[in-house]
Structure formats: structure tokens, C-alpha cells
C-alpha positions as CSV (number, residue, x, y, z in Angstrom):
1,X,134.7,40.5,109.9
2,X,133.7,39.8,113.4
3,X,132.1,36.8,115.7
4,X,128.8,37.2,114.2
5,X,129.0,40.1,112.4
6,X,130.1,42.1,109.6
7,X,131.0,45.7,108.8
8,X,129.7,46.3,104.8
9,X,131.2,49.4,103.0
10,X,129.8,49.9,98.9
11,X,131.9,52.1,97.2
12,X,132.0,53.5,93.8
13,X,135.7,55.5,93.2
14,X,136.0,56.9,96.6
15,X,132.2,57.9,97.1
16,X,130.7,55.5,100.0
17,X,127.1,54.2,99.0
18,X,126.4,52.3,101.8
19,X,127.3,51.3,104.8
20,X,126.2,48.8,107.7
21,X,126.8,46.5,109.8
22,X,125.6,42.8,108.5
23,X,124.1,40.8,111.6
24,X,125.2,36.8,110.9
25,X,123.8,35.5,114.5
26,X,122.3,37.1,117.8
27,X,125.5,37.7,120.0
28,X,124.3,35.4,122.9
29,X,125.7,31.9,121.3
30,X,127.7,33.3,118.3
31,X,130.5,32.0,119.5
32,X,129.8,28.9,118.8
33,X,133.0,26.7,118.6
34,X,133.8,28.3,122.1
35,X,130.0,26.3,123.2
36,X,131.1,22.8,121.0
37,X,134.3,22.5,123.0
38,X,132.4,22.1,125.9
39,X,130.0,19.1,124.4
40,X,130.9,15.2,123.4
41,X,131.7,15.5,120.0
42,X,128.7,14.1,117.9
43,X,126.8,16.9,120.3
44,X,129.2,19.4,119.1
45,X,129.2,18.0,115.3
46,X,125.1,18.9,115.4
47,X,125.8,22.1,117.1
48,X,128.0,23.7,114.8
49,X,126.4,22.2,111.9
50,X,123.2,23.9,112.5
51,X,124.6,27.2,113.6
52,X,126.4,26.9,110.0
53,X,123.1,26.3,108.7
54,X,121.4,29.5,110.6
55,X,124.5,31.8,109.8
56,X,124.1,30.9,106.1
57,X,120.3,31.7,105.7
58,X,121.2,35.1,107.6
59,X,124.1,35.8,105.9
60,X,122.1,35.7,102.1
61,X,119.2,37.5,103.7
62,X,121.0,40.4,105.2
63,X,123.6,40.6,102.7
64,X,120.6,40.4,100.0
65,X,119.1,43.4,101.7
66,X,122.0,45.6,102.5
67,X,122.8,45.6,98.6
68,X,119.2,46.3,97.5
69,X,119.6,48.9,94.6
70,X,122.9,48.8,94.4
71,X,125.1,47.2,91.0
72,X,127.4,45.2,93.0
73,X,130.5,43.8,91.0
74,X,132.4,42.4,93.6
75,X,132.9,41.8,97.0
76,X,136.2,41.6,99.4
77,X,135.9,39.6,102.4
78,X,139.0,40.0,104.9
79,X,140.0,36.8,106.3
80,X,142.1,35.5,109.1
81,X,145.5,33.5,108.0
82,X,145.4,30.4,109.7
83,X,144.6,27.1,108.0
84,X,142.3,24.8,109.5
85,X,142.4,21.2,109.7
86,X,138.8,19.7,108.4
87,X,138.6,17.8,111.6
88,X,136.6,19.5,114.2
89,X,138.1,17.2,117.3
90,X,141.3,19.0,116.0
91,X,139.8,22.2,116.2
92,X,138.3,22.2,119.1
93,X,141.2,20.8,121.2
94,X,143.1,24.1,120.5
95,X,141.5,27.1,122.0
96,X,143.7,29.4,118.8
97,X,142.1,27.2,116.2
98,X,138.5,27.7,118.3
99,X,138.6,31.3,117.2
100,X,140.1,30.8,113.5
101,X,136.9,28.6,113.2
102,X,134.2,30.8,114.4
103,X,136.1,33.6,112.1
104,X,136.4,31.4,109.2
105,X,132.4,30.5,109.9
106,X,131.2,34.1,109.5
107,X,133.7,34.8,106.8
108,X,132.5,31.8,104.6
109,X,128.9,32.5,105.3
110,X,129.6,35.8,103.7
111,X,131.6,34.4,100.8
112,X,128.2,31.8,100.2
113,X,125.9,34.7,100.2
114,X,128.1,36.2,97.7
115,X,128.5,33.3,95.5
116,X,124.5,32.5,95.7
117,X,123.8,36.5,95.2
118,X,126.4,35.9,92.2
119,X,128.8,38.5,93.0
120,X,132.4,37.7,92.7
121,X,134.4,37.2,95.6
122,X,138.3,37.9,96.4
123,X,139.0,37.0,100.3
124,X,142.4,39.0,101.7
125,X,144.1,38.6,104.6
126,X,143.2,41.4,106.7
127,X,146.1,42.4,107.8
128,X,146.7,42.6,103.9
129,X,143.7,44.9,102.8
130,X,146.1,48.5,103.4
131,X,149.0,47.8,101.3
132,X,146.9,45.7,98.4
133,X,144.4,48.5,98.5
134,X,147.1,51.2,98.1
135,X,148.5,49.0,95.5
136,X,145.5,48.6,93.4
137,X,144.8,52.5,93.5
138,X,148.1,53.5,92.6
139,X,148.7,54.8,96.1
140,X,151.0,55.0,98.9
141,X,149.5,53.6,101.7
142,X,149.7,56.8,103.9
143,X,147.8,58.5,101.7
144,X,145.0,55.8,100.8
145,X,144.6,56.0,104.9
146,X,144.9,59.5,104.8
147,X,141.9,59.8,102.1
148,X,139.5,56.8,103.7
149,X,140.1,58.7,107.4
150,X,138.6,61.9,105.6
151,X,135.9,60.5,104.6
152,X,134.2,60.6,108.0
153,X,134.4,64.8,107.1
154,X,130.8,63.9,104.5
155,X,129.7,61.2,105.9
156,X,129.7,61.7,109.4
157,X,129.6,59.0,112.3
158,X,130.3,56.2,112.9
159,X,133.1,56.2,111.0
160,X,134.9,53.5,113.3
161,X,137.9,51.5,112.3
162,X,135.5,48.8,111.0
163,X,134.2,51.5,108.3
164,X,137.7,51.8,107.3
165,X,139.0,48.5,106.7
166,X,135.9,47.7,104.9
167,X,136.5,50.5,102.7
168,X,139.5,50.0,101.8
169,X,138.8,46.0,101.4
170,X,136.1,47.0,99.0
171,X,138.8,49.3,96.9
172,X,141.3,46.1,96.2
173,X,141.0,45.7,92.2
């Protein structure tokens, strides 16, 4: 996951079916808890909420597109870690939480698109998605990198780190 955007892998086994990048919101204004913090609060209240409200619509309409044809049965979303207090005062008086926001924004926009596209969703910590992929498999984790790093060998570029985590996010059982 990024500030408004998304690297999707599909996979079936180790065979990529897909991949692309998911756009959730133009990049001029996606960081849009970074703009709120600069407004009176009922300002930034309607600002976010209607970013939200964009990000969701794009989020089910990309999402919806970029799994055309495909028999999707699940989806894994790396996450961030840090827990967020519902308040968005609190939030936005601490420039760490700004950022866990607008990654927890995308993230959840994806998770929504998910749920409304009624695929099943498991969220990960990302820096998680290695050693529970590796586990799922039946792998050491050297070697599940090993075998998602060769995969740029039939697929050809971009095969960037993005492409890789997403893969192995999308090979947690």
C-alpha cells in the first residue's frame, strides 16, 4: 500500500495472473490528512470525509476492473501497525499519526472494495507478509524470496519491490 495507491498481484500457486498498480486518488491532494492539519477542524472533518468518500468509489471501481475475469478468493491487504484513536483532533495533532491515517485510508478503502466485491479479506502487517507467507507455503523465507525474485525471469519488468510484497501478501493462506 501507498498514499493513494496500490500495487495488485493475482496469483494462482506461484503463476502471476495479473498485476497493476490500483490508482485510489490523483497524487496532487492524496495526502490528505497532511492538507486537514492545516484547516479548523469542522473544515478538516468535511475534507477528509469527502476524500474518504472519493477514495472509496475509486477504490471499488478500480479494484472491480483490475479483477475482471479473474475467480478471486481472497485478498491480503498489508497494513501499517499503529492504532489510531477515532478522534481526528488527535490525529491530526501528531504528524506520526498524520501518516498512519492517510495509510490506514487507502488500506481500508481497499478492504471496502473487497468486502462490497465480496471477496474475503485478511489485513497483515507488512512488515509481516515474508515470514507468514513462508509459513503458509511451507517455506523458509530465503527461499519464498528467492522464488518471488525469479519471477521477474517470465514476466519481465517492472518487477519492483512493490510486485514483490504484493505477491507474497497474496500467497498468505
Amino acid at each position: 500500500m501507498h498514499t493513494g495507491w496500490a500495487m495488485l498481484v493475482a496469483v494462482s500457486g506461484d503463476k502471476v495472473l495479473r498485476r497493476c498498480r490500483v490508482e485510489l486518488y490523483p497524487a496532487r491532494g492524496r495526502f490528505v490528512y497532511h492538507e486537514a492539519a492545516e484547516l479548523e477542524l469542522p473544515e478538516a472533518a468535511e475534507l477528509v470525509a469527502a476524500v474518504r468518500g472519493i477514495v472509496l468509489e475509486n477504490a471499488f471501481t478500480a479494484l472491480g476492473g483490475a479483477i475482471q475475469g479473474l475467480k478471486v478468493s481472497g485478498a491480503r491487504i498489508p497494513t501499517g501497525s499503529t492504532v489510531l484513536p477515532d478522534d481526528l483532533a488527535a490525529i491530526l495533532r501528531s504528524h506520526p499519526r498524520i501518516h498512519a491515517a492517510e495509510g490506514a485510508l487507502y488500506a481500508g478503502a481497499i478492504a471496502a472494495a473487497c468486502e462490497q466485491l465480496e471477496i474475503p479479506v485478511i489485513t497483515v502487517r507488512e512488515r509481516d507478509v515474508w515470514t507468514r507467507a513462508a509459513a503458509g507455503i511451507g517455506l523458509p523465507e530465503v527461499q519464498l524470496r528467492s522464488q518471488v525474485d525469479a519471477i521477474r525471469k517470465s514476466l519481465g519488468p517492472p518487477w519492483t519491490a512493490d510486485h514483490k510484497i504484493a505477491t507474497a501478501a497474496a500467497m498468505i493462506r
